[in-house]
SEKELO-935465 format. One line per 10 residues: for each residue x, y, z of N, C-alpha, C. Coordinates in steps of 0.001 Angstrom, whole numbers, always signed. Each point is the difference from the previous one (the first is absolute). Layout:
% residues N
X Y Z X Y Z X Y Z | ...
This chain:
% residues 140
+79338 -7838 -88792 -833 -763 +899 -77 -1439 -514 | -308 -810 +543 +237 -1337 +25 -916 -855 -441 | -611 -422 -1126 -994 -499 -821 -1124 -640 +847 | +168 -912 +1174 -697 -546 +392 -1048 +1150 +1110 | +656 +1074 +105 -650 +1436 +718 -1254 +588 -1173 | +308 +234 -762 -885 +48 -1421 -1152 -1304 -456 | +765 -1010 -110 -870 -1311 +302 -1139 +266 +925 | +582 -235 +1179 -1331 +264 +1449 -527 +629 -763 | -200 +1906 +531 -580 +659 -749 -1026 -165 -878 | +920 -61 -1056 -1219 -92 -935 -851 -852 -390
+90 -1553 +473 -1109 -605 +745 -797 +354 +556 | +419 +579 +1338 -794 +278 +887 -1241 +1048 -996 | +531 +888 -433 -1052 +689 -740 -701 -533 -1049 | +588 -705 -689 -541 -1375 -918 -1558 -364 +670 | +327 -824 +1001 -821 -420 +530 -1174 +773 +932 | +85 +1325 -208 -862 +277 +302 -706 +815 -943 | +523 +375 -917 -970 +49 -1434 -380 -1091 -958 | +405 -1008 +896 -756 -1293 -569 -1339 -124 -269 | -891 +364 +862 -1305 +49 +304 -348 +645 -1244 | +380 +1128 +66 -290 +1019 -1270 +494 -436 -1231
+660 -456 -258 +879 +479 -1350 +162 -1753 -343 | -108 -1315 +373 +235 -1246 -31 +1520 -291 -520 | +135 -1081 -944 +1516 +175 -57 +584 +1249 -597 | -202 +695 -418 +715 +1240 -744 +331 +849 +1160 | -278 -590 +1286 +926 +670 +1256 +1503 -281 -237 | +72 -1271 -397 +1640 -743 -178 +788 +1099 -1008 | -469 +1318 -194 +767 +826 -1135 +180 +670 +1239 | -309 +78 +1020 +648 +1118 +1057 +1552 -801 +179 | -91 -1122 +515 +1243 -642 -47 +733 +664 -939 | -473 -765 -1339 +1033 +657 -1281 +800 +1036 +770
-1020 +1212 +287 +292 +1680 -392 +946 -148 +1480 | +11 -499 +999 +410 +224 +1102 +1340 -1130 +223 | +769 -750 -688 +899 -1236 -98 +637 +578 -1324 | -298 -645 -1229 +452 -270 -1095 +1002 +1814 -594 | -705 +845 +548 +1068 +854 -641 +1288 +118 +447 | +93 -779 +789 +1509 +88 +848 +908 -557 -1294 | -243 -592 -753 +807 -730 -1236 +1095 +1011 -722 | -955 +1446 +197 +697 +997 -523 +1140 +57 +391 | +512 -722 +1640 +1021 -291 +926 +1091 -723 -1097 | -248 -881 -42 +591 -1322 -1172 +261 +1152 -1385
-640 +293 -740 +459 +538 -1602 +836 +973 +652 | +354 +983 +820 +1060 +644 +329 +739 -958 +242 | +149 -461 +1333 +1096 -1079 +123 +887 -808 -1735 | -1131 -99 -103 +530 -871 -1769 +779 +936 -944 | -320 +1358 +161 +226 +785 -465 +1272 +470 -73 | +561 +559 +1439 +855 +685 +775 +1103 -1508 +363 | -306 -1445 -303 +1129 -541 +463 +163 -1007 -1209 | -723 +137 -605 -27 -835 -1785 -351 -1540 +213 | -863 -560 +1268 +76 -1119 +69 -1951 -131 +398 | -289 -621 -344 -1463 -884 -362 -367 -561 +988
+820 -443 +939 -518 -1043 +1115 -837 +404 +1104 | -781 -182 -207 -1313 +463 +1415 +266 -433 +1200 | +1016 -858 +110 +94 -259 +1510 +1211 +721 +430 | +954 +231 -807 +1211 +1040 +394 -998 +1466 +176 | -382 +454 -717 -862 +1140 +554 -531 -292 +1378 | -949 -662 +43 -437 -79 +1265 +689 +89 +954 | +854 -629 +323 +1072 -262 +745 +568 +1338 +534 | +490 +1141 -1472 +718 +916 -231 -875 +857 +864 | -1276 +97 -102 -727 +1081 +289 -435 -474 +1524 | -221 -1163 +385 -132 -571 +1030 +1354 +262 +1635
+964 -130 -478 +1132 +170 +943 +923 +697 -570 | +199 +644 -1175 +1319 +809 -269 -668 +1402 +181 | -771 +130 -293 -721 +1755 -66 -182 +817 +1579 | -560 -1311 +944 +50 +384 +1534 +1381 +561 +468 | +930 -1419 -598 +1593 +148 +749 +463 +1499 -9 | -396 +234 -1372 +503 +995 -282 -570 +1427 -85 | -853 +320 +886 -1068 +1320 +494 -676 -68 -1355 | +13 -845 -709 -805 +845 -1543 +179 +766 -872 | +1502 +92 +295 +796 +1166 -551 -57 -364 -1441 | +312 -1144 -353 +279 -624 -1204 -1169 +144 -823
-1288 +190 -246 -1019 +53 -694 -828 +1616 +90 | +1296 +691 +397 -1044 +1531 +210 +98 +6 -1580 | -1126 +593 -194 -307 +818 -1449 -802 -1204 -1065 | +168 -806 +402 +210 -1276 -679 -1875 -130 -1033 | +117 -243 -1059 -1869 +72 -812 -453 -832 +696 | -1692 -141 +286 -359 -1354 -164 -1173 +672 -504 | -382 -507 -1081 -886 +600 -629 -1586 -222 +300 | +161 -1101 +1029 -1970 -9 +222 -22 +846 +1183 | +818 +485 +709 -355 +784 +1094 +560 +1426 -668 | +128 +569 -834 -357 +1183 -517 -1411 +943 -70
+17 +913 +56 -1713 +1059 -75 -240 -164 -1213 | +850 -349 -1131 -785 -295 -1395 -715 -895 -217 | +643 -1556 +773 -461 -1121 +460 -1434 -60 +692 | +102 +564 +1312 -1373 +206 +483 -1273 +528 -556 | +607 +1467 -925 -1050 +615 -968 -612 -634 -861 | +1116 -473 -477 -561 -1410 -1370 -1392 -609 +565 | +769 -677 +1242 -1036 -876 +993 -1429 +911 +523 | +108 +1336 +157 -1452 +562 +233 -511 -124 -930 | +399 +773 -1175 -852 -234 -1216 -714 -1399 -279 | +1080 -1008 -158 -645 -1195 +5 -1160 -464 +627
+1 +627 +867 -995 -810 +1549 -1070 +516 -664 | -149 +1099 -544 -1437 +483 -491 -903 -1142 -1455 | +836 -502 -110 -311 -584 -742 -463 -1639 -4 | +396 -816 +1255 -6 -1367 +378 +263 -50 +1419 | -835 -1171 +763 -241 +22 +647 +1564 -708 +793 | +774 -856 -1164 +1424 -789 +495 +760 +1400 -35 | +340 +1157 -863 +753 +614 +362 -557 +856 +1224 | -930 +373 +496 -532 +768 +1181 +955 -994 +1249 | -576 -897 -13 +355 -1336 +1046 +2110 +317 +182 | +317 -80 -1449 +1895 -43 -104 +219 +1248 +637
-883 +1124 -409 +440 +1695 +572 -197 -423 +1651 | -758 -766 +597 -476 +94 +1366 +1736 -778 +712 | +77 -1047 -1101 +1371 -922 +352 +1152 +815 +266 | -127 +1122 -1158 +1306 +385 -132 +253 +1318 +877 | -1062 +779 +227 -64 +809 +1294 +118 -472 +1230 | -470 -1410 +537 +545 -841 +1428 +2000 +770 -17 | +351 -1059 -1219 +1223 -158 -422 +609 +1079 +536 | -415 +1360 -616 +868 +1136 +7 -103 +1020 +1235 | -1035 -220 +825 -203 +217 +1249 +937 -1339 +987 | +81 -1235 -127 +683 -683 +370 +1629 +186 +217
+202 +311 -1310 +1482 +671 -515 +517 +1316 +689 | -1065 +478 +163 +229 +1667 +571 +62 -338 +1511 | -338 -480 +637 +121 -548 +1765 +1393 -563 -42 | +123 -809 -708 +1389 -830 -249 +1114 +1020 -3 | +78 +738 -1300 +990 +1256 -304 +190 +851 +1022 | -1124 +217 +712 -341 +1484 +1158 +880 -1197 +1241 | -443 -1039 +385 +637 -282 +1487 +923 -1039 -267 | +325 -811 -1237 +1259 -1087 +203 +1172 +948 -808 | +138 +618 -1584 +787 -266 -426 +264 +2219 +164 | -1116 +657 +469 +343 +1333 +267 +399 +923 -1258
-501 -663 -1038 +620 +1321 -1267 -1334 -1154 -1017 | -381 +995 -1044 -152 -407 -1476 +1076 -722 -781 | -392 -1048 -229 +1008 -1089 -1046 +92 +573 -1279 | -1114 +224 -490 -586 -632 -1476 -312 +1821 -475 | +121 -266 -1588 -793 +1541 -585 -857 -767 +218 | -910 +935 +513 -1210 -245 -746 -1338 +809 -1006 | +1042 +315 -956 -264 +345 -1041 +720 -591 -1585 | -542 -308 -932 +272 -575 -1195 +625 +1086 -757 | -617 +1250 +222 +611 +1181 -908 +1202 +170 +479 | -316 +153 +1494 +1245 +859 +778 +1452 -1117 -114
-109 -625 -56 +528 -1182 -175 +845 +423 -1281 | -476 -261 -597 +792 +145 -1734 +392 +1095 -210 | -789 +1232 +646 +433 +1166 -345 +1682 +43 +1189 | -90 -24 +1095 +1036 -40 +583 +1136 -691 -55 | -177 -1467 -968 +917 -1252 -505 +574 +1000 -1209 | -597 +143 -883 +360 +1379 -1166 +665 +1069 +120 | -353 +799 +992 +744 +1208 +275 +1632 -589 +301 | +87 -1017 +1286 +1219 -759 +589 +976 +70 -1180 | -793 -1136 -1116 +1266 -540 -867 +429 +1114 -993 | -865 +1472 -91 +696 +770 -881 +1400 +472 +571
């Protein structure tokens, strides 16, 4: 999904736990924008190059062209269930991580509309274990 879809969003909810929560609403942003980065350290990863705007780009118009085929399986580690768990636990504890869990649930409900009606399949593990355990088994 397309950053500036996440942007809206999580503004929009920003701003309405503004009232409540004053600036430490701006961590919904965080939780609902910023984990997409996880986008980028794969990219960096998987093509050995650093540049944030070739990613963008990459993930922007090469991933559509190509049904998405190219990134099935692919980590991104903030949209993992270990990721999120981390993030419940956290929330119990501060009022900025409660706010990032609210961000990052927009996100993954966002993601899931996206997956279900543009791109029609799961991209991503999303799991950290399952992940390694299945990368492991492969290369024996």
């Amino acid at each position: 999904m397309k950053v500036w879809v996440h942007f809206v969003f999580s503004l929009a909810i920003g701003i309405i736990l503004y009232p409540i929560f004053g600036w430490k609403a701006l961590f919904v942003l965080a939780g609902g924008v910023l984990i997409d980065l996880d986008h980028y350290l794969w990219y960096a990863y998987r093509h050995k190059k650093a540049n944030f705007f070739e990613a963008y780009k990459y993930y922007l118009k090469n991933l559509e062209k190509n049904d998405f085929t190219s990134d099935i399986g692919i980590l991104l580690v903030f949209h993992t269930i270990e990721f999120l768990a981390l993030m419940i636990v956290l929330s119990f504890y501060g009022e900025a991580f409660f706010l990032f869990t609210i961000g990052l649930l927009l996100h993954y409900l966002l993601d899931a509309v996206f997956l279900y009606f543009v791109a029609k399949r799961l991209i991503a593990d999303y799991s950290l274990v399952h992940w390694v355990l299945k990368n492991k088994i492969q290369k024996v």
